[in-house]
N, C-alpha and C positions, 0 to 999 in steps of 0.2 A: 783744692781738688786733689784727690787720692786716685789712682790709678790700682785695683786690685786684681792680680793676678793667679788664676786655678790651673794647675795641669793635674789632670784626672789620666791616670795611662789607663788603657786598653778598652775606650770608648770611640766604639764606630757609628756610624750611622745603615740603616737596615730599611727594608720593609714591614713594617708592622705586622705580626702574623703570632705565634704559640712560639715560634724558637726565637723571638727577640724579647728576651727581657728589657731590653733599654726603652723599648717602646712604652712597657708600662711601670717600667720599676723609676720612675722619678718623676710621680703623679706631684709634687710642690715645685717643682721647677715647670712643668705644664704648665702650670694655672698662670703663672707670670708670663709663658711665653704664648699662651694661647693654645699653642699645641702641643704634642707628644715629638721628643726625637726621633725624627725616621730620615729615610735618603728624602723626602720631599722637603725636609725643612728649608726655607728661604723666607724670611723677614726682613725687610728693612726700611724703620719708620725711623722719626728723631725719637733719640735717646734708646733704640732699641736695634741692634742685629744679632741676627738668627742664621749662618747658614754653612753648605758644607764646604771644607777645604780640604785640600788630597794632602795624602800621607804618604803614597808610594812614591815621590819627587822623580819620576820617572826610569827607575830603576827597577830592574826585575825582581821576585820575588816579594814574600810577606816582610813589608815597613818591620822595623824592630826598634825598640826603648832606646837603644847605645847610641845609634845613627838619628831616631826622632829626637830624643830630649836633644841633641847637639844642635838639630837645624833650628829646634823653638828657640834654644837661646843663644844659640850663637847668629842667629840670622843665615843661616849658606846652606847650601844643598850637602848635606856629611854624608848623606847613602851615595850620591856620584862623587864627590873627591876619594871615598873610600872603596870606591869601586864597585859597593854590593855595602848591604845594609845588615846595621852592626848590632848584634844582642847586647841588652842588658847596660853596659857601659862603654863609654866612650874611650875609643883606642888613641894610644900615643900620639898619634897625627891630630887626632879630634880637641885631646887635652890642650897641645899644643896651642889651634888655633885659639879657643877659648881663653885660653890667657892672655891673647892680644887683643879678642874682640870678643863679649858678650854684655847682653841684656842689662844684667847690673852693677857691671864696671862700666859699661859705656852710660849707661842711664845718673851714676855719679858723674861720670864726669861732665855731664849737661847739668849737674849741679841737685840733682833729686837727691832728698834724704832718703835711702834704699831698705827695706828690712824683707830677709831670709828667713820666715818665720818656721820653717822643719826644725824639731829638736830631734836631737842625737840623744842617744840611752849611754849611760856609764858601759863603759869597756869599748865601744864602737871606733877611739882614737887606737885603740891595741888591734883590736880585728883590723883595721885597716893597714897599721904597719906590720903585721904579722900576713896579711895577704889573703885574709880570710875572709875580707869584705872588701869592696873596693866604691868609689866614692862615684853617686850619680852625674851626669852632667849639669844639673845644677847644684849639687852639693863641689863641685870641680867651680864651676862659675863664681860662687858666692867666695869661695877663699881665695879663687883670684883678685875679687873685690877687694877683700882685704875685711871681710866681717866674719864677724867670731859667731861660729855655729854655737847654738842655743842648746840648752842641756834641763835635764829634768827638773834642776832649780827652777827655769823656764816656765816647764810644763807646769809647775805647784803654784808659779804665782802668777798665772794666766796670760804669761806674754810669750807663749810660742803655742805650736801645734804638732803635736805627734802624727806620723804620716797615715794613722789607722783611725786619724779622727777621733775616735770618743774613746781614747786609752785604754780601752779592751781588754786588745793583744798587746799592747806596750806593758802594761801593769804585770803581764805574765814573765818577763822578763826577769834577769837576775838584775838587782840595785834598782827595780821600780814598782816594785810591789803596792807602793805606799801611795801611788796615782791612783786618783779616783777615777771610775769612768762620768762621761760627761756625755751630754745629750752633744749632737753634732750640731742643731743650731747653737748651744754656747760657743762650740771651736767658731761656728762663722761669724758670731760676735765677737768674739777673740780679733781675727782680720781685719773687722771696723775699727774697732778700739786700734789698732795697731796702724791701722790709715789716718788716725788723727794726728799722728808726732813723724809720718812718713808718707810721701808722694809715690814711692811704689812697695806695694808690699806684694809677696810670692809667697805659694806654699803651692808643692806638689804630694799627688796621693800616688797610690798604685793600686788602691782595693779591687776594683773590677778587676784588672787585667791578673792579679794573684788570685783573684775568686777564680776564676775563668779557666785559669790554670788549674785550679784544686789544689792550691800551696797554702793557703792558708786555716781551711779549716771553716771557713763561711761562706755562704752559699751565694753567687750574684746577686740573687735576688736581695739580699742582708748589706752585701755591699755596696749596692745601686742605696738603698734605703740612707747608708748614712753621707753617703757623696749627696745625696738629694736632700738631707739636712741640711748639711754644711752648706748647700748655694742659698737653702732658703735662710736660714740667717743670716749670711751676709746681703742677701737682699732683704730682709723685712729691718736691718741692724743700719745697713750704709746712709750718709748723707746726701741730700738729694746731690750734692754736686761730685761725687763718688761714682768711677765706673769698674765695675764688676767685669773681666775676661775672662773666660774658661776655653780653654781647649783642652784636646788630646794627641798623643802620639801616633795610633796606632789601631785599629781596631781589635777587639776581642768577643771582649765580652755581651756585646749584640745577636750572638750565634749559637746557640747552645747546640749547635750540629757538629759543634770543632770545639777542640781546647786548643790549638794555635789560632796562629792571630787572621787577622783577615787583610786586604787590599780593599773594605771600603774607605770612603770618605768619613772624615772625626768633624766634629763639630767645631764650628769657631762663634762663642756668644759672646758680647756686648751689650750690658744693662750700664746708660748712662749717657752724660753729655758728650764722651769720647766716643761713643759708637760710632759713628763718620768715619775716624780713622783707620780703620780696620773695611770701608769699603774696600779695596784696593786689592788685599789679599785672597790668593787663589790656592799658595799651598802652604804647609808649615813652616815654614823659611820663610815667609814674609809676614813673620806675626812679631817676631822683638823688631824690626825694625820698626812694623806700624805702632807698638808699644811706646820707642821710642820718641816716635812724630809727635801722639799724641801728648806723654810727658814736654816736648818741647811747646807745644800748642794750650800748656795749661794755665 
């Protein structure tokens, strides 16, 4: 049994209505789940949950990336130890913790074979030490682990995943021209392939939430399309004893009223024999621990 991990940043959950594109921009993950993403969703059968969990962890103001991706994998509430919730990447305090305690250092050490499947584009080790780019809370997690972030050699022989999904925007890059783009159900065949030699596998995107923002150049609706690939292949691709997780950090991109973020609820799904484990949780902080349960329960 493989445990497969999605973090989609800047998916909320809404009311279905003309300013929620999430409502209908991931008409192939519907049909598996019954229904469309909105604030009603609640599911839970064997081998299947559906429902919402909060992202404001009870702090004021709009949830943000730095302080969500911390509490997903660090397990702890990072918007109250940080006082107010943190953009973009995770602050000295945040890093810190994570080097003593996260997702896929702790998930080794209960003995899982681990894979960080985001590849990094040539020059991304320079941007970093030059301060130009600085390293997400799961790209901070995975080298506390101690695994060697994946590179474009990666991306050409099909064992990693560019964060744009179907190498697009990655190919436009300087040293990656030469990447094909790829239908987003391959990248989430990529994931299966990658859960058969690995008990937990991870990849996070950003598309919505940079749509959302108008940073990248494609439109939500283009966005939601290829995230809505990428789940439907790994679920038409997974082995039946394979569980599929997706959540988010933070809402965004559910609102087309706003380009910042929102205070609703993000989604937490489970396709699999592990969905039980994940009964339990109510906000993003208690999603690597129940990650973890169910890796120990496999």
């Amino acid at each position: 049994m493989a445990l497969i991990f999605v973090l989609i940043d800047g998916v909320g959950l809404a009311p279905a209505g003309p300013q929620n594109p999430v409502a209908r921009g991931l008409p192939q993950l519907a049909r598996f789940l019954g229904v469309p993403l909105t604030d009603t969703l609640l599911i839970g059968t064997t081998g299947l949950l559906a429902r919402p969990v909060d992202a404001t962890l009870g702090v004021p103001g709009l949830p943000q990336s730095g302080s969500g991706h911390t509490a997903i994998y660090g397990g702890f509430n990072a918007a109250a130890a940080n006082g107010r919730h943190q953009p973009s990447y995770p602050t000295i305090a945040m890093r810190a913790q994570l080097a003593q305690h996260n997702l896929l250092l702790a998930a080794q050490k209960q003995g899982a074979r681990v894979a960080w499947t985001n590849a990094y584009l040539p020059g991304y080790p320079e941007a970093v030490a030059q301060r130009r780019l600085r390293h997400t809370a799961g790209t901070w997690a995975a080298l506390q682990a101690g695994l060697t972030l994946r590179g474009i050699e990666d991306l050409l022989a099909g064992s990693a995943l560019s964060w744009d999904v179907s190498q697009q925007l990655a190919r436009t890059r300087p040293g990656a021209t030469m990447l094909p783009e790829i239908a987003p159900e391959v990248a989430g065949a990529r994931l299966v392939r990658l859960a058969r030699t690995h008990d937990l596998v991870a990849f996070e995107t950003y598309l919505p939430d940079l749509a959302g923002h108008n940073r990248i150049g494609i439109s939500v609706a283009d966005a939601l399309a290829l995230v809505d690939g990428l789940l439907a292949g790994v679920l038409q691709a997974r082995a039946a004893e394979d569980t599929l997780v997706v959540t988010s950090d933070h809402g965004n991109s559910e609102d087309t009223t706003t380009r910042i973020h929102t205070r609703n609820a993000v989604p937490l799904l489970a396709f699999g024999p592990a969905a039980g484990a994940f009964v339990p949780v109510q906000a993003i902080d208690g999603i690597a621990p129940a990650l973890l349960n169910a890796l120990q329960g496999a």
